[in-house]
C-alpha positions in Angstrom: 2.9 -22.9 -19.3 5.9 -22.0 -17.6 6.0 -20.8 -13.7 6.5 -16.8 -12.4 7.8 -16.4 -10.0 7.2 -12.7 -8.8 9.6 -11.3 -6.0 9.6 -7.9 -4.2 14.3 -7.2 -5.0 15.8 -4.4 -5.6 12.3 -1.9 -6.4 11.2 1.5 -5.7 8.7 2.7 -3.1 8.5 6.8 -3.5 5.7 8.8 -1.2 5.2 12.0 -2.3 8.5 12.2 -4.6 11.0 10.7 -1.4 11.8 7.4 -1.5 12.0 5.0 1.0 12.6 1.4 -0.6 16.1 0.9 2.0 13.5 1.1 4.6 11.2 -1.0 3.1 11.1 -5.2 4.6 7.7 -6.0 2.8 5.6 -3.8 0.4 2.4 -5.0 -0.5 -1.4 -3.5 -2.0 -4.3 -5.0 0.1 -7.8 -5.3 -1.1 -11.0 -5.7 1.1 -14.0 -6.2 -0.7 -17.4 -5.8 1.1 -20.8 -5.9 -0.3 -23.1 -2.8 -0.5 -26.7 -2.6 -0.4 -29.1 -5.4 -0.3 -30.0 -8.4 -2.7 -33.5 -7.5 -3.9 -36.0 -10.1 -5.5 -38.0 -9.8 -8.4 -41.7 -10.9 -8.7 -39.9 -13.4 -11.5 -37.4 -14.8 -9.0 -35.1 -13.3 -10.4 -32.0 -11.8 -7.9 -29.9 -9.0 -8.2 -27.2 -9.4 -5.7 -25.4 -6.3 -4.1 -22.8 -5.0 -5.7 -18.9 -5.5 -4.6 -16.7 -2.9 -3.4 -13.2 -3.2 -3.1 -10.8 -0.6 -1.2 -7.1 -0.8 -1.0 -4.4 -0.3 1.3 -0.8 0.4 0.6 0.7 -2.3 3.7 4.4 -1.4 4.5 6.6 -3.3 6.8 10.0 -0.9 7.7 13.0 -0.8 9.5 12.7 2.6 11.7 14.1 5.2 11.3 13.5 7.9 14.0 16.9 9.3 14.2 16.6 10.5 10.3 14.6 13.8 10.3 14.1 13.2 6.9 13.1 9.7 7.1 10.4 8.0 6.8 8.6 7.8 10.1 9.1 11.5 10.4 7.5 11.6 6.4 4.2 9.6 8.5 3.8 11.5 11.6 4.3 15.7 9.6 2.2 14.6 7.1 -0.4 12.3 9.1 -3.8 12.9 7.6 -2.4 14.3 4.0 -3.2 12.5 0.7 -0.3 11.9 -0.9 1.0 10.3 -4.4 2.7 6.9 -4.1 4.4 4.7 -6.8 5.7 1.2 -6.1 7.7 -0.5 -8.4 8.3 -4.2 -6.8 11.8 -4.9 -8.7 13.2 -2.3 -11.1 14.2 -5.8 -13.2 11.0 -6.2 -14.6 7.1 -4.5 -15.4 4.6 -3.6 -13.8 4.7 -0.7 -11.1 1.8 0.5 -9.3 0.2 4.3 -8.8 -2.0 5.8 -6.8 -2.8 8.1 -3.7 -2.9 7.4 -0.4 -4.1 9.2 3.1 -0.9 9.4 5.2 -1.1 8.2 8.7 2.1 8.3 11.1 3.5 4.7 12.4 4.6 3.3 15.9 8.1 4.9 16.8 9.7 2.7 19.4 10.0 -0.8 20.6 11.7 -3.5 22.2 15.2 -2.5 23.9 18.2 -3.4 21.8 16.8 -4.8 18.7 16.0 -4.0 15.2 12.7 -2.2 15.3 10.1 -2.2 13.0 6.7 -0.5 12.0 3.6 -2.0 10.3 1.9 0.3 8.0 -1.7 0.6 6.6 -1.9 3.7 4.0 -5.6 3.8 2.8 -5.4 4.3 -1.1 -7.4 7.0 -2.2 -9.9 5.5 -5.4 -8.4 2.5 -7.5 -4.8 1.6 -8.0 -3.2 2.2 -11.4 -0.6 -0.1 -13.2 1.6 0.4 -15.6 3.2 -2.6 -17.6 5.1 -0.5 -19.7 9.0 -2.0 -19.7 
């Protein structure tokens, strides 16, 4: 079997119909999976273990942007709190892209003095994540 090798080039990232891929250094969905409820034993000795939940976050590294009123830490901190659509397509050369919503919450503005800044986001995604492998 042959290797992929999957990079994030030349994709899409859109929030809520804007687009902010040229801000975009590293785009990536995050699960956390926790356990819920207990394991609970049967008179057989039997187990059922608890079930798994996974959650997702939408993790976006950017360049900043706080002199663009349209950009998107300005996008963050007016709609902070919002859920919002989100589609990430990680190179527009190949399938798959991912969908979903997300709650919006704004980013650090600022930094060090005379270098490029960045931001670390965490967008919760609202539910599961949907992908589409269509070409």
């Amino acid at each position: 079997m042959p290797i992929t090798d999957s990079r994030n080039k030349e994709g899409t990232l859109t929030l809520d119909a804007a687009q902010f891929e040229a801000q975009a250094t590293a785009v990536a969905l995050v699960p956390s999976t926790d356990e819920e409820g207990d394991a609970v034993e049967t008179l057989s000795g039997d187990e059922i273990l608890p079930d798994d939940v996974t959650s997702w976050t939408l993790n976006i590294t950017a360049i900043q942007d706080f002199t663009d009123a349209t950009g998107l830490l300005e996008f963050l901190r007016a709609n902070a709190g919002d859920i919002v659509t989100f589609d990430w397509k990680p190179t527009t050369a190949a399938v798959p892209h991912w969908s979903g919503s997300v709650k919006v919450r704004p980013a650090q503005i600022g930094g060090n003095v005379n270098e490029r800044l960045t931001s670390e986001i965490v967008l919760p995604i609202q539910g599961d994540i949907t992908p589409d492998y269509t070409p």
